[in-house]
N, C-alpha and C positions, 0 to 999 in steps of 0.2 A: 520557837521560830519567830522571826521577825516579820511584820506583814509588806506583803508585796503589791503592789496594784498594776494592775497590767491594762495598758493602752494599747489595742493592734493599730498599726497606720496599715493603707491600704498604698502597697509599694509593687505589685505584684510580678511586674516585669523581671523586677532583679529579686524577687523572694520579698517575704514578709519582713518589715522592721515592726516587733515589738516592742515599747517601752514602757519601763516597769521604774515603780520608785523602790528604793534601800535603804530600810532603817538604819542609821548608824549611829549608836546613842540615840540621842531626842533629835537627832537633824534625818532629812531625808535627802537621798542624793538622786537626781537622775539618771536612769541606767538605759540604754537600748542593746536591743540584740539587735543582729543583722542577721537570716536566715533563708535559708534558698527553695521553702517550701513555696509552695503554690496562694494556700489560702490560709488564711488568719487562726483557722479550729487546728492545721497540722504544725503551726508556728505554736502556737498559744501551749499544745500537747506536749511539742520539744518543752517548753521552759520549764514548764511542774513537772518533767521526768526528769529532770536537770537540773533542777532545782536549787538542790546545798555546792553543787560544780561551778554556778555558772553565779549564785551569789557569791561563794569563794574567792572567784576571778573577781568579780568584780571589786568586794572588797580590799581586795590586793591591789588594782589597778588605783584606786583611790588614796591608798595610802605611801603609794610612789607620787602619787600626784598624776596619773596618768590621763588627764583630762582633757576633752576636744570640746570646746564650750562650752565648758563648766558640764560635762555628759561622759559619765564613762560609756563607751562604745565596747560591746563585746561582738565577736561571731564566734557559730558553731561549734562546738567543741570534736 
């Protein structure tokens, strides 16, 4: 598995934004989730239960190019 690091922002009105980096090869890419949990421990829980889904996506959205400043942007699955 490729390591992930995970940054909570504190977003709370519209749900937690976590942001995580993505090994791809030797580069790392910025990723964020968008999620509609309350607090950071129920956002944080989603991602590692979600884990290889939501790197997946992500990976996929990176290699269309699917990029919003220079940030693949995921939500919820």
């Amino acid at each position: 598995m490729k390591p992930v690091r995970i940054t909570p922002e504190d977003n709370s009105r519209d749900g937690q934004l976590i942001t995580f980096l993505l090994a791809i090869g030797a580069e790392r890419q910025l990723c964020q989730l968008q999620t509609t949990f309350r607090t950071v421990d129920q956002a944080s829980s989603y991602l590692h239960k979600h884990r290889k889904e939501l790197e997946r996506a992500a990976r996929e959205r990176f290699a269309r190019g699917e990029l919003e400043d220079g940030v693949v942007k995921l939500t919820m699955l």
